[in-house]
C-alpha positions in Angstrom: 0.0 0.0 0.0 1.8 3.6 -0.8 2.3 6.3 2.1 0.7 9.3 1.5 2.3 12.2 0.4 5.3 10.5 -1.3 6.3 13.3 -3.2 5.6 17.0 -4.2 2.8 16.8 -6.7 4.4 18.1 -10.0 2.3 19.2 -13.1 5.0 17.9 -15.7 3.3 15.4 -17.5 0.6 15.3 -15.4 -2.9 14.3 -16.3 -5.8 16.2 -14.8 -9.3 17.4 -15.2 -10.3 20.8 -14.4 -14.2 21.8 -14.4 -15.8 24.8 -15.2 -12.8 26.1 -17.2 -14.1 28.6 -19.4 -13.4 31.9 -16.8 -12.1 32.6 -13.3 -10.2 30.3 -11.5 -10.5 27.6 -14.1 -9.4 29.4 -16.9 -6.1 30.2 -15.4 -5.8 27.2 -13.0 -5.9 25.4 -16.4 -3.5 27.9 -18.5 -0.7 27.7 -15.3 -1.0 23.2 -15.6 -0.7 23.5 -19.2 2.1 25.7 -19.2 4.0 23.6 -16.6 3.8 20.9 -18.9 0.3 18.8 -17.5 -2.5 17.6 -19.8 -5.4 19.1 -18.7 -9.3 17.6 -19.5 -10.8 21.1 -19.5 -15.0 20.7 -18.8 -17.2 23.9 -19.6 -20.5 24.2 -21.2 -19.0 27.3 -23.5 -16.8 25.7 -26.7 -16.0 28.4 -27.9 -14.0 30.0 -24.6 -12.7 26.5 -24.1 -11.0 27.1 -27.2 -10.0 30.9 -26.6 -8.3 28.9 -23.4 -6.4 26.3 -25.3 -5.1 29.4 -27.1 -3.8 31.1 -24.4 -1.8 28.9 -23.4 1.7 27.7 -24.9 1.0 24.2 -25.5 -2.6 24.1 -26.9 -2.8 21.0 -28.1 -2.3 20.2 -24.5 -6.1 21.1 -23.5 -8.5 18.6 -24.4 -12.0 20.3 -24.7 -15.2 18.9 -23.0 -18.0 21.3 -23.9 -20.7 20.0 -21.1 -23.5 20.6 -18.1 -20.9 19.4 -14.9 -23.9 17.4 -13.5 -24.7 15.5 -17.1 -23.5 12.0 -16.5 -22.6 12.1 -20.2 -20.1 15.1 -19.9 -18.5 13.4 -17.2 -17.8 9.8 -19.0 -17.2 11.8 -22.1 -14.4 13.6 -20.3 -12.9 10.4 -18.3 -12.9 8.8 -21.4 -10.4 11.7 -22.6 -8.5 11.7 -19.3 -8.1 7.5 -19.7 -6.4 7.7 -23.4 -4.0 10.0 -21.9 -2.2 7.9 -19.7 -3.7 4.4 -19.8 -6.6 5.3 -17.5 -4.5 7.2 -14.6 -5.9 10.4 -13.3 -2.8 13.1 -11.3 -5.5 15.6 -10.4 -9.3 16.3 -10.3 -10.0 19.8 -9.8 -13.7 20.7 -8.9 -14.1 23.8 -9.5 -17.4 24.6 -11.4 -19.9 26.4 -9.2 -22.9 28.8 -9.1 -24.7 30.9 -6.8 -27.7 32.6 -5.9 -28.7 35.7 -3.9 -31.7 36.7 -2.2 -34.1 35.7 1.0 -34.2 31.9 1.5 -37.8 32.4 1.8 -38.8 34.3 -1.3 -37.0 32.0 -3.3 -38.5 28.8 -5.3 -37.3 24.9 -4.4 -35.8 25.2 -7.5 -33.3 27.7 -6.8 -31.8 25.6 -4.1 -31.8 22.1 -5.9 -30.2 23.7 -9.0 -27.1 25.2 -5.9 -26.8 21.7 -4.4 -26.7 20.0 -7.9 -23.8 21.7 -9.5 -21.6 22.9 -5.7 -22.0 19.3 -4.7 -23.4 16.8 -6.0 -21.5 17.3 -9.2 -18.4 17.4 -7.2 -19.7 14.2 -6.0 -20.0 12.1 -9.1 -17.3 13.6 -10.7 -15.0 12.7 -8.0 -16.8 8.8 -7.6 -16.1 8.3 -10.9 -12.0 9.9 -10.4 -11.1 7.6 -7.5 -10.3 4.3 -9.9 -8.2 6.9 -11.4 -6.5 8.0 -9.6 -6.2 4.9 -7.5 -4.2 3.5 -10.8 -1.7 6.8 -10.6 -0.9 5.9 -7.2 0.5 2.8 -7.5 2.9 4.3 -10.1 4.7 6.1 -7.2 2.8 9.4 -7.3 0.2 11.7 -5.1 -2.9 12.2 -7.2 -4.7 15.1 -5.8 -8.9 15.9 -5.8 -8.9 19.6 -5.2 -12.4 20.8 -3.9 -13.0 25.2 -5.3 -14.6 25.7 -1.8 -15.7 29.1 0.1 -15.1 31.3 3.1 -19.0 30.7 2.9 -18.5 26.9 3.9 -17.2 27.6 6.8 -19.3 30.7 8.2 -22.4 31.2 6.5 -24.2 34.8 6.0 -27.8 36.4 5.0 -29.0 36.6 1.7 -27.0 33.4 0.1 -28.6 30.3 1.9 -28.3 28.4 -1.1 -24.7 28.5 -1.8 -23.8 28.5 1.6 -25.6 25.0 2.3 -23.7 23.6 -0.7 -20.3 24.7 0.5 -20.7 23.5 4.0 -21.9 20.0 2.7 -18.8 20.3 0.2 -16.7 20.8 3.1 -17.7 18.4 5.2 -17.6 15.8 2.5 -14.5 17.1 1.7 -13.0 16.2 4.8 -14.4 12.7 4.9 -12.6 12.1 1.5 -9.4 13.5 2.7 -9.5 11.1 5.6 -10.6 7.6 3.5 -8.3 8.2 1.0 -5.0 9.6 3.0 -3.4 5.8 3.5 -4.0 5.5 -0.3 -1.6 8.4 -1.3 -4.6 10.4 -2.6 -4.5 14.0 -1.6 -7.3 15.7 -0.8 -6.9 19.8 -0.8 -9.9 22.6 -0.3 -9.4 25.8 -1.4 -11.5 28.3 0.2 -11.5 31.5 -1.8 -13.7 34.9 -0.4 -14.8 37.0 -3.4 -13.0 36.4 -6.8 -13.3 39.3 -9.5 -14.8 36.5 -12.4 -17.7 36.0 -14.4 -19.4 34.2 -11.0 -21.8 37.2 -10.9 -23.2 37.2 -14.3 -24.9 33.8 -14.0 -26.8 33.6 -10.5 -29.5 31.5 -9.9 -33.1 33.5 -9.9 -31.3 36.3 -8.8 -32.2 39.6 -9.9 -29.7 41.1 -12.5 -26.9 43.6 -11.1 -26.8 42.1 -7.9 -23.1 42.1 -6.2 -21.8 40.4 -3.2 -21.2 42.1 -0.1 -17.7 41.2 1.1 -14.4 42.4 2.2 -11.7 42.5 -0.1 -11.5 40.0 -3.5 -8.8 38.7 -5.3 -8.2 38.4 -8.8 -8.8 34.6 -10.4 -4.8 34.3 -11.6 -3.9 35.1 -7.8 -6.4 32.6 -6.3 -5.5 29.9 -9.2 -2.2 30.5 -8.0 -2.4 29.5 -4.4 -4.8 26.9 -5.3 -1.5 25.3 -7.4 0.3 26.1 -4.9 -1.8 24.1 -2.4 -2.1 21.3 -4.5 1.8 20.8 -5.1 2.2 21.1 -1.3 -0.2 18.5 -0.2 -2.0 21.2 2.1 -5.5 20.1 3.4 -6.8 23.5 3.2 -6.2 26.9 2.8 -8.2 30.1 3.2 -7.6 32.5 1.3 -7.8 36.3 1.9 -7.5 39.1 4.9 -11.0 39.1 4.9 -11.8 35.7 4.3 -9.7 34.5 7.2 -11.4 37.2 9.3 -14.9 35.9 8.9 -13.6 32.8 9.6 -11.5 32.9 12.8 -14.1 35.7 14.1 -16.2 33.1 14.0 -14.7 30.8 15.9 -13.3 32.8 18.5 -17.1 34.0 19.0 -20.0 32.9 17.2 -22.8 35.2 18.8 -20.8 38.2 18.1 -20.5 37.4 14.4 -24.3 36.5 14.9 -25.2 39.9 15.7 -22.8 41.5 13.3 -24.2 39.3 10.1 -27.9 39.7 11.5 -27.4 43.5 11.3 -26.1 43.6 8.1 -29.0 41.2 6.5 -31.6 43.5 7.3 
């Protein structure tokens, strides 16, 4: 059976999948693998930016587009099928990283709002990663640390008004998350969450029944190259999780040093 963490994870050569890859995080979590040398399976429902990616990077024929819905089962096969005539069915990395959101009152909001949340921040994480593990199971016996990297939140970890949806998903990612990274440690499989606050992408522009114009109430945001960045960064170190962010960390530890003050503080601010 192989230790875990053998080695630093290195993208040379490297086979991994990368969802929602068309903007933000993906987009250049994608262009910085490719450039260092890893195949990446890039899955977005937009063809046409997959292909403005593979362009932007230096080795294009090095991105392997998937044009896809994350939670169609057939997108997923479809893009393990690419992964497996890479590298003889060996998977380095899984990065889940396609997400949505929603604003507005939990209780003006329809059933549907919520479902659609859960279905693409978890459950498609879920499946995706399900169908990964034989993967990367394979790449671990060759020596290697496969990783599953998890695109959580700040908002998995201490939840605020007005986004109940998203919120729920990233605190059942997390927790799932953490159940992963314990099954699959005395494999060698990593398991990393990434826990961005706001990222300056296109993550606004498609909001679930959610009025248009809508912005998130936050402190401080970080461009997508910078959080791709630390996400590598994670990834290569074998870190369980990292927070990223002044601000972020400050909702965070506020919260744990006292809940009920952070209570009254996010109570005032959702009126």
């Amino acid at each position: 059976m192989p230790l875990p963490f053998q080695q630093v994870w290195k993208s040379q050569d490297a086979v991994a999948i990368v969802t929602g890859a068309s903007s933000g995080i993906g987009f250049e979590l994608t262009r910085m693998l490719v450039n260092e040398g890893a195949h990446v399976v890039a899955v977005a429902r937009r063809r046409e930016r997959l292909i403005e990616l593979a362009n932007a990077t230096s080795h294009p024929e090095r991105v392997h587009c998937i044009a896809g819905d994350v939670t169609d089962a057939a997108t997923r096969e479809e893009a393990m099928r690419a992964a497996d005539s890479l590298r003889d069915g060996e998977l380095d990395l899984l990065v889940n990283n396609a997400g949505v959101g929603a604003i507005g009152p939990f209780a003006d909001a329809s059933p549907e709002r919520m479902r659609r949340v859960m279905e693409v921040n978890f459950f498609a994480p879920v499946d995706w990663t399900r169908d990964a593990i034989p993967r990367l199971r394979l790449a671990a016996q060759k020596d290697v640390r496969p990783v599953v990297c998890n695109i959580g939140s700040v908002l998995g970890h201490r939840a605020v008004p007005d986004k109940s949806e998203y919120c729920a998903s990233k605190f059942a990612l997390h927790g799932w998350n953490d159940s992963l990274r314990a099954e699959l440690v005395r494999e060698g499989i990593g398991v990393t969450m990434v826990s961005p606050s706001t990222t300056r992408s296109e993550f606004f522009d498609s909001l679930v029944e959610t009025e248009p114009d809508q912005k998130s109430n936050s402190i401080g945001s970080w461009p997508p190259a910078r959080v791709a960045q630390a996400t590598l960064t994670a990834i290569k170190r074998g870190r369980s999780e990292v927070i990223l962010s002044l601000g972020g960390k400050a909702l965070v530890y506020a919260d744990r040093v006292s809940p009920p003050v952070m209570n009254g503080i996010l109570a005032k601010r959702g009126r």
